[in-house]
N, C-alpha and C positions, 0 to 999 in steps of 0.2 A: 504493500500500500504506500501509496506516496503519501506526504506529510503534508499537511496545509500550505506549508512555506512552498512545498517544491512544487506543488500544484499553482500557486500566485506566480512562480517564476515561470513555469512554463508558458500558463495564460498571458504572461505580460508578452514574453516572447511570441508569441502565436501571431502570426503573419495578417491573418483575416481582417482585424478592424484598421490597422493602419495600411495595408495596401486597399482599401477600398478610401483610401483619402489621398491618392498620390497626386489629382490635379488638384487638389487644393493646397497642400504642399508644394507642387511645382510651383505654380501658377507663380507668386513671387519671387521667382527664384530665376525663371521665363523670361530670356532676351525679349522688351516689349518688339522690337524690331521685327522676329517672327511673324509676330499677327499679321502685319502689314505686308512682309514675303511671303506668305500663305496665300492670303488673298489675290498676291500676284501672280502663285503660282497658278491657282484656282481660274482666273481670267485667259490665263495661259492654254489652258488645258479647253476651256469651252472653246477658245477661237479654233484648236485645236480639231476639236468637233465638228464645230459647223463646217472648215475647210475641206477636214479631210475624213472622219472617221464618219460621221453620220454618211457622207453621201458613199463612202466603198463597203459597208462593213456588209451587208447583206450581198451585194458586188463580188466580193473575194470569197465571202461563202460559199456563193452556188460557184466560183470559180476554182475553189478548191475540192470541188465533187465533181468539177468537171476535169478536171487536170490534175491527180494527189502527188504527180511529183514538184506541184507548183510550189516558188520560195518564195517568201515576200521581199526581195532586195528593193522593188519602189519603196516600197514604206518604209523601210528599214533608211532608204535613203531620204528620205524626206523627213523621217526624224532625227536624223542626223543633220540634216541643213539646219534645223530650228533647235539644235542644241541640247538634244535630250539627252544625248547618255554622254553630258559633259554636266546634267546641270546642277547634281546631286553628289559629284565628285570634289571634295575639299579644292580649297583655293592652294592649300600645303602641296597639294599633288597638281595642278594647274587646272581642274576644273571649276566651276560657278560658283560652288560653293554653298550652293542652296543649304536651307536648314534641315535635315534628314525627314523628319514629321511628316514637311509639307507634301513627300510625295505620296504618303499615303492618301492624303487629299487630290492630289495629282491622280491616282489612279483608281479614285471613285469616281472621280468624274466622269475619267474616257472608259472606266470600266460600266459605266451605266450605259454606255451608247457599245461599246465592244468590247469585251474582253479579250480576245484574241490579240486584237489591234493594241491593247493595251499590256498583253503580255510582251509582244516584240520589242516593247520600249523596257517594259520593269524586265522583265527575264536578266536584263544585263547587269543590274546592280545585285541580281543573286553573285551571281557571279563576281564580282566587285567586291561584295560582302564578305565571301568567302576568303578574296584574297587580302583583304583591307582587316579580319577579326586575325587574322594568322600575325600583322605586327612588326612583318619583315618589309622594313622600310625601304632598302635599295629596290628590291621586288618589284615593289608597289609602286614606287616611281618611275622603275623601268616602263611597265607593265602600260601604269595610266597616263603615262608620257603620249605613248602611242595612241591611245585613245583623242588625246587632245588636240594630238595632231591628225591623227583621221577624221576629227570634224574640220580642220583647218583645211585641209587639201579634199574634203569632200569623197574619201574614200573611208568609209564607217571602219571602225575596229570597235570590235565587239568582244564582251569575255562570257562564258559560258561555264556552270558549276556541274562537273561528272562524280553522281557518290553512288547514284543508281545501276543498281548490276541484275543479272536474269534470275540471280539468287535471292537477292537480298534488294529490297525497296524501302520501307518505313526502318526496315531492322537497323538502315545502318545510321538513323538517327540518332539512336540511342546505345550508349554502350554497353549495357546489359543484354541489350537484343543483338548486337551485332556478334555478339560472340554464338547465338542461337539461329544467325544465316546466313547463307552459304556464298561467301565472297570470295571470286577467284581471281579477283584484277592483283596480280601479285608485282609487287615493286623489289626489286633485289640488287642489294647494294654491289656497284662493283666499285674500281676508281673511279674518281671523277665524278659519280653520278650514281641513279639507278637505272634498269632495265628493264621496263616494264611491257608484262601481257597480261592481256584481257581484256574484254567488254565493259563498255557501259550501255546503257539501255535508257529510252525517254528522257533525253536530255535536250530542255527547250534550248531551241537556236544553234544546237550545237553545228547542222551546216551551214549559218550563217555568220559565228564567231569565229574571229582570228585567235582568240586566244581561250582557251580553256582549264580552269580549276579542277586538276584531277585529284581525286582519291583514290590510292592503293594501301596494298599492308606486305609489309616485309615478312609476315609471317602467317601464314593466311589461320593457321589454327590458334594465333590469340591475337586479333585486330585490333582489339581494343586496346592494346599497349605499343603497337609496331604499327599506326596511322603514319602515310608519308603522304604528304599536300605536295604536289606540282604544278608546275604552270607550262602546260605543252601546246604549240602553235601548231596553228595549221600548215600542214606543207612538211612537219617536221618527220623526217625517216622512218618507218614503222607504225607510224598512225595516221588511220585512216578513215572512210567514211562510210556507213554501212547502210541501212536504208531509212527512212524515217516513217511514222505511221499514218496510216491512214485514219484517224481519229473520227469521234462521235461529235465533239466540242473543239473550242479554238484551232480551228483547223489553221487559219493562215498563219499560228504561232510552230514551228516543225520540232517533232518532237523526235530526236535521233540518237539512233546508233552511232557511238564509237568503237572502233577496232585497235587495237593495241599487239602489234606482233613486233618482242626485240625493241622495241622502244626505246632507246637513248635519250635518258632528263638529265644535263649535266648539273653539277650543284647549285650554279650560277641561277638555276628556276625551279630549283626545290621551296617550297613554302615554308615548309616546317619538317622536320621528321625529329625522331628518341633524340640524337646527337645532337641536335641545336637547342631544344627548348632543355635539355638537361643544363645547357651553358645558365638559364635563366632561373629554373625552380626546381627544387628538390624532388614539390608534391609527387605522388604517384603521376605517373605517365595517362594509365586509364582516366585518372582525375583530370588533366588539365586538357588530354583531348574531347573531354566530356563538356566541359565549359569553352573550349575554343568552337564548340558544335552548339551551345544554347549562346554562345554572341552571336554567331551567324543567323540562328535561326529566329534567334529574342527580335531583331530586327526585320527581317524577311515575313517570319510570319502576322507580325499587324500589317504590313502590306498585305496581303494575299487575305486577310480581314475586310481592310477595304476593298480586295478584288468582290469578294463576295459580299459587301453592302453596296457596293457600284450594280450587282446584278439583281438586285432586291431592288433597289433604284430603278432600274430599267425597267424592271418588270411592273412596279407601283407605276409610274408614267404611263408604258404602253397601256396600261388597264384604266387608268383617268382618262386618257384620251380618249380610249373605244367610250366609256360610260357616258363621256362628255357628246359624241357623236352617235349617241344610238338610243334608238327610243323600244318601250316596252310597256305595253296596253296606254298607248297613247299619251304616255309621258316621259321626257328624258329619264333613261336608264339612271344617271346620277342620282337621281332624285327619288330613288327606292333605295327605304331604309335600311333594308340587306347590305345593298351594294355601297350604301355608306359607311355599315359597320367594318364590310371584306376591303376598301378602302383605307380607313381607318388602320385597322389591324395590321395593313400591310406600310402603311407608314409609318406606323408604331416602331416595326420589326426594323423599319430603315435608320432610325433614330438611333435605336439602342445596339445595329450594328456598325453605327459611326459613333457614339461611346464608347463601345468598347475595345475597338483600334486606336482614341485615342486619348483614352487610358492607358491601354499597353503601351506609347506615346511617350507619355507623360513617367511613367515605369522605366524605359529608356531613356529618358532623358535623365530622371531623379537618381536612378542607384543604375542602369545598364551602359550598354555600348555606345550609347549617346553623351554619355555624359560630360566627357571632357570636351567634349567639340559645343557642347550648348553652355560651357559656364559661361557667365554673363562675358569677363575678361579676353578668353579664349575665340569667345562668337563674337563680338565688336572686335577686336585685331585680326580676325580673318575677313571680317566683313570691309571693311573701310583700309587698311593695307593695300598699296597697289599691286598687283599680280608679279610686275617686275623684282620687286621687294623675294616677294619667295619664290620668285628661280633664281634668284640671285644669291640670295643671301640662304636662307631656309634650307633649299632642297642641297647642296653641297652635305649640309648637316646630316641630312634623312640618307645618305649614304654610308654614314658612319655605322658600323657595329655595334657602336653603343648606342644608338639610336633605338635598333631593336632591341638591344638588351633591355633597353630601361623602360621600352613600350612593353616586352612582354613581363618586365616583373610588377608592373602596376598592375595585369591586365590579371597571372595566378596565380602570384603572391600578396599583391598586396590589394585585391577587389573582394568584399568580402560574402561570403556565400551564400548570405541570408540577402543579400543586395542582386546577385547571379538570380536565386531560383525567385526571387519577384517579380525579375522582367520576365525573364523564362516562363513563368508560370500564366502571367497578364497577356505575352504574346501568343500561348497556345488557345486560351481563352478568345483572346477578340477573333483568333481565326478560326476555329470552328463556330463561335458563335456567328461572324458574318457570312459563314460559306454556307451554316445551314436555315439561314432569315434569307442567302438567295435563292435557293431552291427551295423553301416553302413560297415564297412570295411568286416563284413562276408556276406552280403548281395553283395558288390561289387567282394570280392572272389567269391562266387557261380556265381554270372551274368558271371565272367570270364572264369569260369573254366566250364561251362554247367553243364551238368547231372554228370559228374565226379567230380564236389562238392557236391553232396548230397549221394555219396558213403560213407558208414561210416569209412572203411578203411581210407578214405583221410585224414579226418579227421575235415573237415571246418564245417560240419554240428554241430556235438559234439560241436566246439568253440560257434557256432550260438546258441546251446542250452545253454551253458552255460553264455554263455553271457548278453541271455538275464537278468536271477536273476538280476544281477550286476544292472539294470536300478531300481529298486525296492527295493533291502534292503539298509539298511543306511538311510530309508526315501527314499520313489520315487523320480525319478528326475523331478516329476511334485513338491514337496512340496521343492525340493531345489532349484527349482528355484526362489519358495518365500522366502523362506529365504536368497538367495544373494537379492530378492529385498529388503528384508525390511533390510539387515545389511550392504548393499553398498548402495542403490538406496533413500531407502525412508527418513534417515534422514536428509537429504538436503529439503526434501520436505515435511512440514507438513502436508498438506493435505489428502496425502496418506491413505490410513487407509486398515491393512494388515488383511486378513482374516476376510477380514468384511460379505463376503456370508452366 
C-alpha cells in the first residue's frame, strides 16, 4: 500500500491536469509576432487554393486513375516557385524561417480543399524533421543548403523519410514493437561508411525527392539499439526505384518503393548511428533512439492532425453548400432541423480537431522540439537578423563538431522526460483525434447529401478517400492511442505495462 504522502506525490506528478493547461501556459511565453505570421501564412495558403488546388484537385484525381504511373512534378514545381519547402526551414539553415505551428494551419487549409495536393508540399518537412531531430548540424546544412538552392534555380530538391519496410510498418515507430517486426533493410559497417540492402515500402515522394532519410539496423535481430539514420540521394550506386502504388486516396501524392542493393552511405551522410551519439550521452542507446523517434514524430504528427481536421473541413463545406443549394418538401434543405443538428455536429468535430493540433502546438512549443526555436530571444534574432548575417557568420559555426555535440546533449541528456512524453503524448492525441473527426465528418456528409455525395464531381467521396490514409501513416491511430496511454496515462500508474501482448 502506498502511504498518503507517496500517493500526494504521485498525484502532484501526474501529467493530466497540467498538460491540459499548456496554451495557457504558452500563451505568455508566445512570440506575439507569431499570431500575425500565422495569419500570413493562412492568407498564403487560400490564394494558394483558389490559384491552384481548388481548380486541379479533382483534375489530377481522375488523372491519376487514368494514368497510375503519373508524378506530380507540375505541382511539385509550382510549389517550389512560391517557396514552400523553403518556408518552414530555419533562417540558421537559409530557409524562411517561418514559425513551425503555423504550418499546421498551413495544411488545414489546403488540406480542406486536397489532401493529396497538400501532402506533396508537407510530405517534405517529414522528411526534414527526421533529418533536423537527429542534430547533426554539418548534415543538415549540407543537406538544406541544396534545398535553398533548388528553389533558387527552380529545380525542386526534395527530402523524403524511408523507416517503412514489407515487414515492419507502425512496428518500427516504436521500440518495443520494432524488436516484434520483421526489419531486413540491414546497414553494415565497413570503412568509411555503411553498406546497405533492402527495401523500403510507401514512402511518400520518394520518386520525386532528391534526397532521402533512411533507416537501417546494423543488426537486424536487436534494432532497437543498432538504428543507423542516412541521408542517400538519388542517383546514388545501389539505390534504386521500385514501383509506387496505385492507391485508394491521395493519389497524386506517390507512394514508393525503394531498393537498396550494396548501397554505399559514406560517413560524411550518416545521420546518426551507436558511434556518434555515444560521443554525446551515456543513456541507453534503445533510450535515446526512442526519443530521437517521439521529436520527429511529436512534431509530424499534429500536422497530419491538421491533415485530418483540413478533411472534416472539406467535408462540413461540401455539405453546407449542397444544404444551402437544395431544397426538400419545399423548403431549403438548411433549414430542417436534422440537417442543422448533422451540420452543427460536424463543425463541432472541426473545432475540436483544430484544438487539438494546437495544443499539441503549444506542447511543442512549451516543453518539445519547438522549443528552442520559439523562445521569445531565439525567435526575434532569427526573425529580424538578415539572412546574410547567418551564412556568414552562423553556418561556419553549425559545421563545427561541437555544434552537434552540444545540440545532441540538450536534446538526451539534458531534455527532460516528463517534458518528451507530453509533446509525444499531445501529438499522438491531436492526430488520431483529427484523422478520425475527418472520416466521420465525410461519412456524415454523404448520409447528408445521399447519392449526390458519392458523385465524384462533388467531391466528398475523393475527401473520404483520402482521408482515410491520414488514420494510418504517422503510426495508426490504433498505436497512438498507446502511446498517449503510456506518455499521459500510464506513468501515474505503475502497474501498467504497455505493449505487453
Amino acid at each position: 500500500m502506498l502511504s498518503r504522502g507517496e500517493i500526494a506525490d504521485r498525484l502532484s506528478s501526474y501529467p493530466a491536469f497540467e498538460d491540459t493547461m499548456l496554451g495557457l501556459q504558452y500563451a505568455p511565453r508566445m512570440p506575439k509576432a507569431m499570431v500575425k505570421e500565422t495569419r500570413e501564412v493562412v492568407a498564403i495558403a487560400r490564394k494558394f487554393n483558389e490559384e491552384v488546388a481548388r481548380p486541379s484537385a479533382l483534375v489530377l484525381d481522375r488523372r491519376t486513375h487514368e494514368d497510375p504511373d503519373y508524378l506530380p512534378w507540375e505541382l511539385v514545381e509550382e510549389a517550389n516557385r512560391r517557396g514552400f519547402y523553403t518556408m518552414w526551414i530555419p533562417k540558421l539553415f537559409g530557409g524562411k524561417g517561418f514559425n513551425l505551428p503555423s504550418m499546421s494551419s498551413f495544411s488545414e487549409e489546403v488540406g480542406s480543399v486536397c489532401l493529396g495536393i497538400m501532402n506533396v508540399i508537407g510530405v517534405h518537412y517529414l522528411g526534414v524533421a527526421g533529418l533536423m531531430t537527429s542534430y547533426n548540424t554539418p548534415l543538415i546544412r549540407r543537406v538544406l543548403s541544396e534545398v535553398v538552392q533548388g528553389e533558387k534555380t527552380g529545380k525542386p530538391c526534395l527530402i523524403a523519410l524511408a523507416i517503412t519496410e514489407p515487414g515492419a510498418g507502425t512496428d518500427v515507430e516504436e521500440m518495443e514493437l520494432l524488436e516484434k517486426g520483421k526489419v531486413t533493410c540491414h546497414a553494415r559497417r565497413v570503412k568509411g561508411g555503411y553498406i546497405v540492402n533492402g527495401r523500403k515500402i510507401f514512402i511518400s515522394m520518394g520518386h520525386v525527392s532528391t534526397w532521402t532519410a533512411l533507416y537501417g539496423y546494423s543488426d537486424l535481430k536487436n534494432p532497437s539499439e543498432t538504428t543507423v539514420g542516412m541521408m542517400v540521394k538519388l542517383g546514388m550506386k545501389g539505390f534504386s526505384l521500385g514501383t509506387h502504388e496505385n492507391k485508394m486516396g491521395q493519389r497524386v501524392c506517390p507512394a514508393s518503393e525503394l531498393i537498396f542493393e550494396d548501397c554505399f552511405v559514406p560517413d560524411d551522410q550518416v545521420i546518426a548511428d551507436a558511434q556518434s551519439v555515444r560521443k554525446c550521452s551515456k543513456k541507453p542507446l534503445k533510450e535515446i533512439n526512442m526519443r530521437y523517434m517521439d521529436y520527429t514524430m511529436s512534431a509530424t504528427r499534429a500536422g497530419v492532425g491538421a491533415f485530418g481536421t483540413g478533411a472534416a473541413r472539406g467535408a462540413f463545406e461540401k455539405a453546407l453548400a449542397f444544404a444551402n443549394e437544395t431544397e426538400l418538401h419545399g423548403k431549403p434543405l438548411i433549414n430542417h432541423e436534422w440537417v442543422q443538428c448533422m451540420l452543427a455536429e460536424m463543425y463541432k468535430n472541426v473545432m475540436l480537431g483544430r484544438l487539438a493540433y494546437m495544443e499539441a502546438n503549444c506542447a511543442n512549443g512549451l516543453r518539445g522540439a519547438y522549443k528552442l526555436l520559439q523562445l521569445k530571444p531565439m525567435y526575434y534574432y532569427q526573425k529580424y537578423m538578415p539572412q546574410a548575417y547567418f551564412d556568414r557568420v552562423v553556418s561556419p559555426l553549425l559545421e563545427k563538431e561541437s555544434s552537434t555535440w552540444l545540440m545532441r546533449k540538450m536534446a538526451y541528456d539534458w531534455h527532460d522526460l516528463a517534458d518528451d512524453r507530453c509533446a509525444s503524448g499531445w501529438a499522438s492525441l491531436a492526430k488520431f483525434t483529427g484523422t478520425d473527426f475527418g472520416i466521420r465528418n465525410c461519412q456524415m456528409a454523404i448520409e447528408l447529401m445521399g447519392q449526390a455525395g458519392l458523385r465524384q464531381d462533388r467531391g466528398v467521396e475523393k475527401i473520404l478517400r483520402d482521408a482515410k490514409l491520414v488514420q494510418i501513416y504517422e503510426g495508426t491511430n490504433q498505436l497512438n492511442r498507446l502511446n498517449l496511454f503510456k506518455c499521459l496515462i500510464a506513468p501515474a500508474h505503475p502497474k501498467a505495462k504497455i505493449f505487453a501482448e
